[in-house]
Predicted model as a PDB file, atoms N, CA, C, CB and O in Angstrom, pLDDT in the B-factor column:
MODEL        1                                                                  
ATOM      1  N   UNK A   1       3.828  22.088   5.120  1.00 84.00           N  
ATOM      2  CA  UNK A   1       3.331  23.244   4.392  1.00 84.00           C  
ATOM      3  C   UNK A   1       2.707  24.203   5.403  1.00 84.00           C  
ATOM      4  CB  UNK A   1       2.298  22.824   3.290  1.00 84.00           C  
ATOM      5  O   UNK A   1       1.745  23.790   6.049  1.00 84.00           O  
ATOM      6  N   UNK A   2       3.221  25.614   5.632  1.00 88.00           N  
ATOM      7  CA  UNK A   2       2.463  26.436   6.151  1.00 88.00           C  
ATOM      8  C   UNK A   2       1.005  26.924   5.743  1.00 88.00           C  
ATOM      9  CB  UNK A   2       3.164  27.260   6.184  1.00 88.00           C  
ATOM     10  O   UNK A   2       0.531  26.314   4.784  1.00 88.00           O  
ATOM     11  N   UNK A   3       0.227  27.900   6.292  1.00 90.00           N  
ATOM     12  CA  UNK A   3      -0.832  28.614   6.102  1.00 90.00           C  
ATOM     13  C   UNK A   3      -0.676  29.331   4.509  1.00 90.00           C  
ATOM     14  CB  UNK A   3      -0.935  29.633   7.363  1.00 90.00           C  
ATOM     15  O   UNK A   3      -1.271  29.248   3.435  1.00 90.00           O  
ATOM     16  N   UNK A   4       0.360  29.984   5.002  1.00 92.00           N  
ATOM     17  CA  UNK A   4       1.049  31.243   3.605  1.00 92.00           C  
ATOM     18  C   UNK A   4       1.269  30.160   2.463  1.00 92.00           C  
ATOM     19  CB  UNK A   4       3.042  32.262   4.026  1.00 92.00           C  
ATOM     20  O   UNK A   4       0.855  30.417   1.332  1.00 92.00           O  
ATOM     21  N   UNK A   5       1.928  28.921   2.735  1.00 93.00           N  
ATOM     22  CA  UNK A   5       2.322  28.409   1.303  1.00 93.00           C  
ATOM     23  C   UNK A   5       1.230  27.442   0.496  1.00 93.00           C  
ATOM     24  CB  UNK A   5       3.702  27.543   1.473  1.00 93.00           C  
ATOM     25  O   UNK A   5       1.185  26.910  -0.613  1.00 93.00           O  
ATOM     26  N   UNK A   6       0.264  27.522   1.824  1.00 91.00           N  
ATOM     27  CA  UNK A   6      -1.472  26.976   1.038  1.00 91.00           C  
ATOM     28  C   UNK A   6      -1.866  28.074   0.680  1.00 91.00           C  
ATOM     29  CB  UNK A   6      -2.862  26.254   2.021  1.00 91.00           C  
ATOM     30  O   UNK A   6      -2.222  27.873  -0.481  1.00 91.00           O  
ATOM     31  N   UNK A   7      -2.087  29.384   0.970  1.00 92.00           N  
ATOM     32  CA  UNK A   7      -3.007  30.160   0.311  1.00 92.00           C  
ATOM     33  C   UNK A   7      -1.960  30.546  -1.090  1.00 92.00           C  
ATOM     34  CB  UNK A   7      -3.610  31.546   1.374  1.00 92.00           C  
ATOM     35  O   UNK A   7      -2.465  30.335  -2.193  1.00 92.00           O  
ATOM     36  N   UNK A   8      -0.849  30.975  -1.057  1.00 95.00           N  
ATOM     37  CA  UNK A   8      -0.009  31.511  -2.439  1.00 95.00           C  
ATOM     38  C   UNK A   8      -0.334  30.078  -3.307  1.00 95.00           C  
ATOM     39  CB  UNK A   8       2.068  31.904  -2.155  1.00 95.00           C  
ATOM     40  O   UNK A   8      -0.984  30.306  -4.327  1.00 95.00           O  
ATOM     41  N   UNK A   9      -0.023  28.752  -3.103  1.00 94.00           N  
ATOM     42  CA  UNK A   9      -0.303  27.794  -3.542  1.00 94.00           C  
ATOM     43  C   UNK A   9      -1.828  27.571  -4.431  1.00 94.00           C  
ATOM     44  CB  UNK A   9      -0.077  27.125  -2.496  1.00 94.00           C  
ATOM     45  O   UNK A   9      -1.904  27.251  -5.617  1.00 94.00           O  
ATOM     46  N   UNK A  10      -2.980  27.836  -3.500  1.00 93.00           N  
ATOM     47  CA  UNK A  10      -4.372  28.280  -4.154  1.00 93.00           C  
ATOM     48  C   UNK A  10      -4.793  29.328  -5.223  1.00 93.00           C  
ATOM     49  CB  UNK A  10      -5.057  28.671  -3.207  1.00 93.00           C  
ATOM     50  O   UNK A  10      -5.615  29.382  -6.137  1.00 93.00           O  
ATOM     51  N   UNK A  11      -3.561  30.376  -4.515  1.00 94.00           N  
ATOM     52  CA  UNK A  11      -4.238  31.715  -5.485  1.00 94.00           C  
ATOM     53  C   UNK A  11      -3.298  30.903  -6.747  1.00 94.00           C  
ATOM     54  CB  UNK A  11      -3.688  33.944  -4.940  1.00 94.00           C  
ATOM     55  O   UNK A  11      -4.061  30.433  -7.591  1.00 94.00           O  
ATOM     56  N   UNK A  12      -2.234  30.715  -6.969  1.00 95.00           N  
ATOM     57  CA  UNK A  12      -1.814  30.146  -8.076  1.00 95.00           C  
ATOM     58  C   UNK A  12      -2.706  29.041  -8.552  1.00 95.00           C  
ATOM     59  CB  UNK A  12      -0.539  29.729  -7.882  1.00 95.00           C  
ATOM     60  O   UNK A  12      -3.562  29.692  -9.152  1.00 95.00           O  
ATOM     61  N   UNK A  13      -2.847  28.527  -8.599  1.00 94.00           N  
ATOM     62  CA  UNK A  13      -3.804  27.506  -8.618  1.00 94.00           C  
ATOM     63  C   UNK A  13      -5.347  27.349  -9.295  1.00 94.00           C  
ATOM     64  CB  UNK A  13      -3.914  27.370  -7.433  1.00 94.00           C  
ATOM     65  O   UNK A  13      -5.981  26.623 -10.059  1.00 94.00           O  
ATOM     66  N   UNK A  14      -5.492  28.590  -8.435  1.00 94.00           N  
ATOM     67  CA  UNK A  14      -7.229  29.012  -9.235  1.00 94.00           C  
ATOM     68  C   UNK A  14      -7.427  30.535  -9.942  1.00 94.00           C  
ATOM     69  CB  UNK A  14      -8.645  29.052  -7.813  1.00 94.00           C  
ATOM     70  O   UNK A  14      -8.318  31.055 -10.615  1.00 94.00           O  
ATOM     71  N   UNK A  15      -6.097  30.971  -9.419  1.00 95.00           N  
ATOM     72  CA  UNK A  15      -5.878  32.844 -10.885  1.00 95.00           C  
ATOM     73  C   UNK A  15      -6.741  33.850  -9.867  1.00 95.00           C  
ATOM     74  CB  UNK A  15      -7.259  32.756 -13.339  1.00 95.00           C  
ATOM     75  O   UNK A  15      -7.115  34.991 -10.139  1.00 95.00           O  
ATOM     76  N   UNK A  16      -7.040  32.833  -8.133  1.00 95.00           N  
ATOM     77  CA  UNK A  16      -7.861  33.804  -7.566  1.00 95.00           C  
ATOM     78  C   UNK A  16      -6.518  35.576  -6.754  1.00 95.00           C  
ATOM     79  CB  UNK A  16      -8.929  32.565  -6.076  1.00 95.00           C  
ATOM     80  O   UNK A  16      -6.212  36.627  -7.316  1.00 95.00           O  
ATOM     81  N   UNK A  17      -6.416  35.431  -6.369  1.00 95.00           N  
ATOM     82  CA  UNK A  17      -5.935  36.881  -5.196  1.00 95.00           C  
ATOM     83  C   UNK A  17      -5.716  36.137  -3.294  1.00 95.00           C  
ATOM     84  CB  UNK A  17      -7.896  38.489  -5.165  1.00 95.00           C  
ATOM     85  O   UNK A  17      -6.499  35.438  -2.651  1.00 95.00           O  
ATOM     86  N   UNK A  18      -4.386  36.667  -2.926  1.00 94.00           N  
ATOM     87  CA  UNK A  18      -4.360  35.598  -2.225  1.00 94.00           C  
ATOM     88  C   UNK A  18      -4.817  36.496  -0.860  1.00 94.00           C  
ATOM     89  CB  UNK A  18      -2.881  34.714  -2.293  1.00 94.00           C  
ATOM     90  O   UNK A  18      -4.221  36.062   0.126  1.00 94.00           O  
ATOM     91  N   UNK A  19      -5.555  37.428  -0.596  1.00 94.00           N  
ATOM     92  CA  UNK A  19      -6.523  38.351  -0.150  1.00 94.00           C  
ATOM     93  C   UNK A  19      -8.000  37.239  -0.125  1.00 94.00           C  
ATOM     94  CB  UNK A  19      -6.577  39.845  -1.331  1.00 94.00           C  
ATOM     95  O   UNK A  19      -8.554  36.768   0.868  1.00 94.00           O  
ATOM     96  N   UNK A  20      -8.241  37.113  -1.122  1.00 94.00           N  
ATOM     97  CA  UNK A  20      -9.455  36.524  -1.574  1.00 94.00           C  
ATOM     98  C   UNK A  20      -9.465  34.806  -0.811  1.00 94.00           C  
ATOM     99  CB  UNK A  20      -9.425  36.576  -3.455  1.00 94.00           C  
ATOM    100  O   UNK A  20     -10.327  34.337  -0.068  1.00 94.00           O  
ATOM    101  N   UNK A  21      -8.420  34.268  -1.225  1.00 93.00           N  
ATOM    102  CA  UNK A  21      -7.776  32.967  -0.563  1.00 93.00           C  
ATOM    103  C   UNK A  21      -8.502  32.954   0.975  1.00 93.00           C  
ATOM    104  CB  UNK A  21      -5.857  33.091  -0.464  1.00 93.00           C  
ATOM    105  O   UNK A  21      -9.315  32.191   1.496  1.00 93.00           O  
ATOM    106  N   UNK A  22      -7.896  34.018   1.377  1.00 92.00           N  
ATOM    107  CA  UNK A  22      -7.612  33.767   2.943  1.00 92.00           C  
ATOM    108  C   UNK A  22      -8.995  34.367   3.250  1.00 92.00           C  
ATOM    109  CB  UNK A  22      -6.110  34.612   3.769  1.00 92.00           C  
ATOM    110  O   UNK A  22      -9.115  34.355   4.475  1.00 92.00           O  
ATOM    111  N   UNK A  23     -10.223  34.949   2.598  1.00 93.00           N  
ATOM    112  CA  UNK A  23     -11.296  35.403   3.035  1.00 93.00           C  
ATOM    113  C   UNK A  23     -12.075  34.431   2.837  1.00 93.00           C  
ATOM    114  CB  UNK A  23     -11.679  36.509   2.575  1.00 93.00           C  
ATOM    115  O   UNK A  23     -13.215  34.469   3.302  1.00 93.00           O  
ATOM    116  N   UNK A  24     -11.715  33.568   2.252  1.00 92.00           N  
ATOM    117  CA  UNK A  24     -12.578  32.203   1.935  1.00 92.00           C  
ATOM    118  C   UNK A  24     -12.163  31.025   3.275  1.00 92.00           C  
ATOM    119  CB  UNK A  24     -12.009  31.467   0.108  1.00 92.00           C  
ATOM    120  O   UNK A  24     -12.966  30.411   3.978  1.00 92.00           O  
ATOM    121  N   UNK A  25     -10.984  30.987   3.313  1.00 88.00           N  
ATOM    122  CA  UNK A  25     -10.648  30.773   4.792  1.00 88.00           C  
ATOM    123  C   UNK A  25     -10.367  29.239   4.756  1.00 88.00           C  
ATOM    124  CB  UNK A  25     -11.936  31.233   5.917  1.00 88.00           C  
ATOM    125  O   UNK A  25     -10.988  28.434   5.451  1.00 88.00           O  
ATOM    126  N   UNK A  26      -9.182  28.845   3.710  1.00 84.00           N  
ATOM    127  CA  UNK A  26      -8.750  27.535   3.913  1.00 84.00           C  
ATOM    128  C   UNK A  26      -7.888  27.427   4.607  1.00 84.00           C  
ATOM    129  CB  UNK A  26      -8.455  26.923   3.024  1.00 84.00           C  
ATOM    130  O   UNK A  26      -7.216  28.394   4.963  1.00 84.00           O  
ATOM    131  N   UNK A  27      -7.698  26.369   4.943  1.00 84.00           N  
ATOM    132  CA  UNK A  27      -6.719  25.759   6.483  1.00 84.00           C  
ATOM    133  C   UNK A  27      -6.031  24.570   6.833  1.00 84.00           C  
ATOM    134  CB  UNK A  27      -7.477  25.638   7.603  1.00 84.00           C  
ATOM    135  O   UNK A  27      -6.778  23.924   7.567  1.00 84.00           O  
ATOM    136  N   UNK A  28      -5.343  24.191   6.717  1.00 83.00           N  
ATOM    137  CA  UNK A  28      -4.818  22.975   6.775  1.00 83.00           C  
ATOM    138  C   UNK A  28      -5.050  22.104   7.705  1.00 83.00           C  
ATOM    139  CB  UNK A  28      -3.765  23.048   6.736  1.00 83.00           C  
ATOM    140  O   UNK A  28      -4.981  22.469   8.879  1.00 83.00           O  
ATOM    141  N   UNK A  29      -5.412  20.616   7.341  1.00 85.00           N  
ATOM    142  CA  UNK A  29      -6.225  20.194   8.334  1.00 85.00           C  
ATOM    143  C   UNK A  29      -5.136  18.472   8.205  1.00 85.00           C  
ATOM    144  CB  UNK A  29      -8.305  20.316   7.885  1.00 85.00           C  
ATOM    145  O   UNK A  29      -4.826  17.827   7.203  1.00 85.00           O  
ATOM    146  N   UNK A  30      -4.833  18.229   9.656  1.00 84.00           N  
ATOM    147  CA  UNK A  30      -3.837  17.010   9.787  1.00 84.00           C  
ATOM    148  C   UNK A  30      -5.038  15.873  10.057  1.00 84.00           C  
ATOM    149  CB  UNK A  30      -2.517  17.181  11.228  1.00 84.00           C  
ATOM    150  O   UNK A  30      -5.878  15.909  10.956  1.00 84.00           O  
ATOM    151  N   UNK A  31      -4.876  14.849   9.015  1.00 83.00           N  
ATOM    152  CA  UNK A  31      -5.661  13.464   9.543  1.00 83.00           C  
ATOM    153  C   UNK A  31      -5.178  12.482  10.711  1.00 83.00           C  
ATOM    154  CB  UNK A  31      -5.726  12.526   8.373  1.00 83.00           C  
ATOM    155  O   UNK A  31      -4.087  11.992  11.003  1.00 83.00           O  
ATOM    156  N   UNK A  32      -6.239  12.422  11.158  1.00 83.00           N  
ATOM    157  CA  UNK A  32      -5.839  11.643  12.959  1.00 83.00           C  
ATOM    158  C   UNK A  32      -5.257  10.435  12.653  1.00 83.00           C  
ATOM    159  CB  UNK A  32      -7.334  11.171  14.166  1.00 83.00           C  
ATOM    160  O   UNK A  32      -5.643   9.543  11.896  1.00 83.00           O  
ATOM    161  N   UNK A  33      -4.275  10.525  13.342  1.00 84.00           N  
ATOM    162  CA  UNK A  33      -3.654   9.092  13.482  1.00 84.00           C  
ATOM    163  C   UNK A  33      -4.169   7.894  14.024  1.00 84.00           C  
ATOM    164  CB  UNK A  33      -2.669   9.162  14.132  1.00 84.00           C  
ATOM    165  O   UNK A  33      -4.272   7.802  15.247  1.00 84.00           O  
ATOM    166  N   UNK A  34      -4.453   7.116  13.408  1.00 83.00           N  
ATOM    167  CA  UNK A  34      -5.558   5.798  13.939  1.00 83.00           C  
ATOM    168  C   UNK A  34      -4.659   5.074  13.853  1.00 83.00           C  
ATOM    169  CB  UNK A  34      -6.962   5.219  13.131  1.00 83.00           C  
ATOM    170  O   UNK A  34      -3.668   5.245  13.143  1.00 83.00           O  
ATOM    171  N   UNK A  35      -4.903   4.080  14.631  1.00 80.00           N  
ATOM    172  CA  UNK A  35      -4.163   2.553  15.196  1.00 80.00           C  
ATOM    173  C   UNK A  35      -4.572   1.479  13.696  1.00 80.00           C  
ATOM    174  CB  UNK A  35      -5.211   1.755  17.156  1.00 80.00           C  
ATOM    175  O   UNK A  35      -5.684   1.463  13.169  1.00 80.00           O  
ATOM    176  N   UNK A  36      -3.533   0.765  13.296  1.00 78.00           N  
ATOM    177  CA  UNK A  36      -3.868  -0.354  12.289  1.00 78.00           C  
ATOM    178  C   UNK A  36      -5.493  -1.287  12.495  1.00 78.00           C  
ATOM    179  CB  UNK A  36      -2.497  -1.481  12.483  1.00 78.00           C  
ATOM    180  O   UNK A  36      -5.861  -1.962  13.457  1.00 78.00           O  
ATOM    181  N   UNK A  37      -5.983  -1.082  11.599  1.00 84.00           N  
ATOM    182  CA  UNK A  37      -7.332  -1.977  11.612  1.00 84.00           C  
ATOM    183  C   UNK A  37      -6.859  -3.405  11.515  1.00 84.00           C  
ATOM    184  CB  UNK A  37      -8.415  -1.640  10.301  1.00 84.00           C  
ATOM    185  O   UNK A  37      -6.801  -3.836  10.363  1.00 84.00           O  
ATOM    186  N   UNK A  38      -6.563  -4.105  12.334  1.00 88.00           N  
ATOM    187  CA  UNK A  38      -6.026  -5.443  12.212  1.00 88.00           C  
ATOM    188  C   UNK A  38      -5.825  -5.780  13.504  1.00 88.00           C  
ATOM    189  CB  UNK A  38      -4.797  -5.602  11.394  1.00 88.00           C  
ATOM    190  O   UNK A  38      -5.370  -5.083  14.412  1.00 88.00           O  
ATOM    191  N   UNK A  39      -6.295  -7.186  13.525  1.00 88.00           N  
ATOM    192  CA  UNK A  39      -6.531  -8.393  14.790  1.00 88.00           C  
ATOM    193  C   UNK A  39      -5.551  -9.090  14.599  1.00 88.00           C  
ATOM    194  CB  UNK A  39      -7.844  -9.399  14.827  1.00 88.00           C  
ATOM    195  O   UNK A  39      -4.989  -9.578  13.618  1.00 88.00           O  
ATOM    196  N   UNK A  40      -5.324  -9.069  16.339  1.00 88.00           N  
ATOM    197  CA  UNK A  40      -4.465 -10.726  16.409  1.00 88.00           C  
ATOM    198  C   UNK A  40      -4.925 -11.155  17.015  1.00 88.00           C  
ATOM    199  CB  UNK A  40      -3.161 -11.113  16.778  1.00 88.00           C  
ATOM    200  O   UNK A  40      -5.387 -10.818  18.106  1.00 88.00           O  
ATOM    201  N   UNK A  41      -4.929 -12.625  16.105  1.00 89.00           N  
ATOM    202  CA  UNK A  41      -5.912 -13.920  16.546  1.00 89.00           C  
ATOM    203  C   UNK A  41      -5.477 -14.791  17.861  1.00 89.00           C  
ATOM    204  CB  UNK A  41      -5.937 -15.051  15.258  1.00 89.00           C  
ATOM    205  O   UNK A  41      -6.170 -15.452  18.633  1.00 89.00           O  
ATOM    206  N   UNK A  42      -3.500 -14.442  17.812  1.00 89.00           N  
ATOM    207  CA  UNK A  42      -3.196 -14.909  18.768  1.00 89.00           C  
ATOM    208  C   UNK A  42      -3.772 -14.776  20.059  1.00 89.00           C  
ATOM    209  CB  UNK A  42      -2.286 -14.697  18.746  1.00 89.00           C  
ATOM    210  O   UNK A  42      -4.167 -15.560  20.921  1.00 89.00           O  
ATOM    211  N   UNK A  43      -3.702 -13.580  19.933  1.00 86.00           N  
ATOM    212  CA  UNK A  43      -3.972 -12.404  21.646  1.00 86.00           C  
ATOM    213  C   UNK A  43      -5.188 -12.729  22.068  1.00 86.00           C  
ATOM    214  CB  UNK A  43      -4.082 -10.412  21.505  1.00 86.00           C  
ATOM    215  O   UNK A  43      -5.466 -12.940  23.249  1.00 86.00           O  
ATOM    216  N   UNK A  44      -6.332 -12.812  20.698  1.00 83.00           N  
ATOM    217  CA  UNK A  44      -7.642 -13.072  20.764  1.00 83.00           C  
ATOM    218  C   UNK A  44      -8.157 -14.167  21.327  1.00 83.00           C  
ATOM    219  CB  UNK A  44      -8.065 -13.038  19.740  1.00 83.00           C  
ATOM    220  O   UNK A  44      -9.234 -14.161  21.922  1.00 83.00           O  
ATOM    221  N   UNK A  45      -7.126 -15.594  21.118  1.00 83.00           N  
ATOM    222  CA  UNK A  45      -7.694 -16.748  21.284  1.00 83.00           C  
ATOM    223  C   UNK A  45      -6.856 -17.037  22.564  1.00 83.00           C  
ATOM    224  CB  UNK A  45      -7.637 -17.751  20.027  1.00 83.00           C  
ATOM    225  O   UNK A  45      -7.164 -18.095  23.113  1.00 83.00           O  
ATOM    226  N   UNK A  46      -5.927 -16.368  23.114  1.00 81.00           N  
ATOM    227  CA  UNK A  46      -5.394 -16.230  24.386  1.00 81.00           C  
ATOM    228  C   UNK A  46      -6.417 -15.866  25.425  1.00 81.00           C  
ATOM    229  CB  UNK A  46      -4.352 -15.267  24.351  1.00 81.00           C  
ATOM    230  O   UNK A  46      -6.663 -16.479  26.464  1.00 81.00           O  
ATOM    231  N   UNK A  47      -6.958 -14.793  24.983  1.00 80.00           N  
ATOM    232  CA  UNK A  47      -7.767 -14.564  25.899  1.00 80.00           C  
ATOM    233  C   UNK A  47      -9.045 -14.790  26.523  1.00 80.00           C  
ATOM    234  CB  UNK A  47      -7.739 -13.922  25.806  1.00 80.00           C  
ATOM    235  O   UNK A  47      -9.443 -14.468  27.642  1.00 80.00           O  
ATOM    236  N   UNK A  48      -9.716 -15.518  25.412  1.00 75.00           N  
ATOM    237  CA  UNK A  48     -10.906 -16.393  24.963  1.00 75.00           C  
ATOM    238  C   UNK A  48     -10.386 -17.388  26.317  1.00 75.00           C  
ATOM    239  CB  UNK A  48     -10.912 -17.155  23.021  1.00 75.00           C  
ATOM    240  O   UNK A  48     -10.972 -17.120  27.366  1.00 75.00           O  
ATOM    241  N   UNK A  49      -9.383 -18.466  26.387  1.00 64.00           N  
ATOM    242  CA  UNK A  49      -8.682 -19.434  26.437  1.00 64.00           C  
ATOM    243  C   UNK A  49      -8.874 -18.932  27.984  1.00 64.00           C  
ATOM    244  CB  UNK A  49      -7.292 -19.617  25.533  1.00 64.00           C  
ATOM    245  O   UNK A  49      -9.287 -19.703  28.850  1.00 64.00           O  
ATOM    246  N   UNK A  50      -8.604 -17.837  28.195  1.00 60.00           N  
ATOM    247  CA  UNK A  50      -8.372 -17.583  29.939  1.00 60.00           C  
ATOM    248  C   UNK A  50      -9.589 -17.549  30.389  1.00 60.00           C  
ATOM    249  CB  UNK A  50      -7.615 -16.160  30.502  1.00 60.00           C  
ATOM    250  O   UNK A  50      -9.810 -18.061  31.486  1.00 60.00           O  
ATOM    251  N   UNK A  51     -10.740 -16.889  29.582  1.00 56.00           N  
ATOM    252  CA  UNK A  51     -12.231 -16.423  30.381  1.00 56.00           C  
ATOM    253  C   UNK A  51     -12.682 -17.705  30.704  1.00 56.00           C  
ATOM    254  CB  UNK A  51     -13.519 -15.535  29.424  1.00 56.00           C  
ATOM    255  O   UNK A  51     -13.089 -18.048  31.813  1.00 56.00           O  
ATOM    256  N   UNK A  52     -12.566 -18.677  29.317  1.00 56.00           N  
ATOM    257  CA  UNK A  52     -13.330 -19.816  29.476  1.00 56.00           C  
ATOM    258  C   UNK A  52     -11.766 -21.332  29.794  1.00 56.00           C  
ATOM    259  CB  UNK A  52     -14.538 -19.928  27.681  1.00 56.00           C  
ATOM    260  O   UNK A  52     -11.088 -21.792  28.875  1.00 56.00           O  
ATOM    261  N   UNK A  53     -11.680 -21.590  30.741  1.00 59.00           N  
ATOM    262  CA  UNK A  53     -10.534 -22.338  30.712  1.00 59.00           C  
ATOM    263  C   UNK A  53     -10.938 -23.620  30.766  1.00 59.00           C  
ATOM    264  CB  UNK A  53      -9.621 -22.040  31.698  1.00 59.00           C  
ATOM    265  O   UNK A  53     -10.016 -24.429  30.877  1.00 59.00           O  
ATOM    266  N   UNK A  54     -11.830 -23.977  30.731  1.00 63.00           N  
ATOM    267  CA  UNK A  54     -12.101 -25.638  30.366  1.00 63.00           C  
ATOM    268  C   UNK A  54     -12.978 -25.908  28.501  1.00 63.00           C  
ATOM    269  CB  UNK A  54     -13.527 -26.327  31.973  1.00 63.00           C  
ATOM    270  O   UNK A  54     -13.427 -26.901  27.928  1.00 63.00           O  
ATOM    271  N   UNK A  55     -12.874 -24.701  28.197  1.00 60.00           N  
ATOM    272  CA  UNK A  55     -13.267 -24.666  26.633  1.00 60.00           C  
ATOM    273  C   UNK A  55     -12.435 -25.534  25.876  1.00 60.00           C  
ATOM    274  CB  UNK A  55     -13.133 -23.246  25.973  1.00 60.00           C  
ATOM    275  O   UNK A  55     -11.340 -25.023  25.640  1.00 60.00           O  
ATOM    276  N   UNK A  56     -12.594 -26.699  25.408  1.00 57.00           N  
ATOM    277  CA  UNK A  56     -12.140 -27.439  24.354  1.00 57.00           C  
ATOM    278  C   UNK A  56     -11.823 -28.467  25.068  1.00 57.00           C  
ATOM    279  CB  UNK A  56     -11.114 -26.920  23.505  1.00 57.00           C  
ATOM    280  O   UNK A  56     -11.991 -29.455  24.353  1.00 57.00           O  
ATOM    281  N   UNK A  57     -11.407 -28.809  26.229  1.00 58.00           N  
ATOM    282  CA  UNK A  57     -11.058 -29.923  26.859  1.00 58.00           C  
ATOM    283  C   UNK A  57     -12.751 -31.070  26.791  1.00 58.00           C  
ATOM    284  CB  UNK A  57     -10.410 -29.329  28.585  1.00 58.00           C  
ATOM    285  O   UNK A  57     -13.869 -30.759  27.201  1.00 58.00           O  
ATOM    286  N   UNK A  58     -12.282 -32.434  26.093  1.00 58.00           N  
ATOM    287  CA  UNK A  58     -13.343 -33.094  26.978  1.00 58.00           C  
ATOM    288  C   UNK A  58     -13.809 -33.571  27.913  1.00 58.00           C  
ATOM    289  CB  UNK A  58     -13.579 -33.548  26.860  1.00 58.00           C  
ATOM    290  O   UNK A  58     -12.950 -34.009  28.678  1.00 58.00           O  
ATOM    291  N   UNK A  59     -15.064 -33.738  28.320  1.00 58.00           N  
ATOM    292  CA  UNK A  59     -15.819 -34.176  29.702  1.00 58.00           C  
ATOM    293  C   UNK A  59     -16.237 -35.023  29.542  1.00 58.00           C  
ATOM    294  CB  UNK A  59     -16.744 -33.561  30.308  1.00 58.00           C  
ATOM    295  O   UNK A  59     -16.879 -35.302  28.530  1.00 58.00           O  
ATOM    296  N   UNK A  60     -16.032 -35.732  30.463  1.00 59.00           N  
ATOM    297  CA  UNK A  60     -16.610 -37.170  30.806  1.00 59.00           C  
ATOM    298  C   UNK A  60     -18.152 -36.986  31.961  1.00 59.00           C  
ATOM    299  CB  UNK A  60     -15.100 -38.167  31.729  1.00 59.00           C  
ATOM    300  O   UNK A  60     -18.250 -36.269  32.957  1.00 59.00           O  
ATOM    301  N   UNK A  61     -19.079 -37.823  31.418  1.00 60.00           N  
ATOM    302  CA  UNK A  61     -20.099 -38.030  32.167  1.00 60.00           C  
ATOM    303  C   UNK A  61     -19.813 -38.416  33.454  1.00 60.00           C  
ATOM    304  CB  UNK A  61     -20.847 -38.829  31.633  1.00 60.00           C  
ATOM    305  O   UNK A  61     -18.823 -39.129  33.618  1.00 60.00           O  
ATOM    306  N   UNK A  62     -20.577 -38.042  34.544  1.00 61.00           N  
ATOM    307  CA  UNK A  62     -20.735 -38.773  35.740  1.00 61.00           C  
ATOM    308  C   UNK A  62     -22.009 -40.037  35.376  1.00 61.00           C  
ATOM    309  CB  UNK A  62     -21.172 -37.584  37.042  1.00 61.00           C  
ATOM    310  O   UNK A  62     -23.099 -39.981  34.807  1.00 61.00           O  
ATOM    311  N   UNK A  63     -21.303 -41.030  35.962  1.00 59.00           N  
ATOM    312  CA  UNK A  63     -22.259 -41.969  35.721  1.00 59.00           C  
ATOM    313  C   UNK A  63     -23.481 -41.888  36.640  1.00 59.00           C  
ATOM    314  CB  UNK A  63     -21.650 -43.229  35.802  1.00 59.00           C  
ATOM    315  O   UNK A  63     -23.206 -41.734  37.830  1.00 59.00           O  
ATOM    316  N   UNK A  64     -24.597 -41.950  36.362  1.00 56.00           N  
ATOM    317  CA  UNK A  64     -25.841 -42.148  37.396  1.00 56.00           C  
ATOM    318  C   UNK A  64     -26.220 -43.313  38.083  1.00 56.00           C  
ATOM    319  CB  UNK A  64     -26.965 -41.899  36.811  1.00 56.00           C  
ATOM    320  O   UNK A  64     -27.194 -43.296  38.836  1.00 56.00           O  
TER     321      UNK A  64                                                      
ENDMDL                                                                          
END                                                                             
């Protein structure tokens, strides 16, 4: 949708004047493209797995 086919669109719309439209000064506005809100657990526990690399393995005592 252009500029022109939001304001003719408005003045139809509200019975305003499409003079009047554009002195009020609407504008078309694009919403930002954001990345999916969603985890992978894989990647997550991959990487967990590398920082800490003896995490989950058991240990044996040294005897005293």
């Amino acid at each position: 949708m252009t500029q022109r086919e939001l304001e003719h669109e408005l003045a139809q719309m509200t019975g305003e004047s499409v003079s009047t439209i554009r002195n009020i000064g609407f504008s078309l506005v694009e919403p930002p493209e954001l990345e999916p809100l969603t985890v992978d657990w894989d990647a997550l526990a991959a990487q967990r797995t590398a920082v800490f690399p003896d995490k989950g393995r058991s240990r044996t005592r040294l005897a005293a």
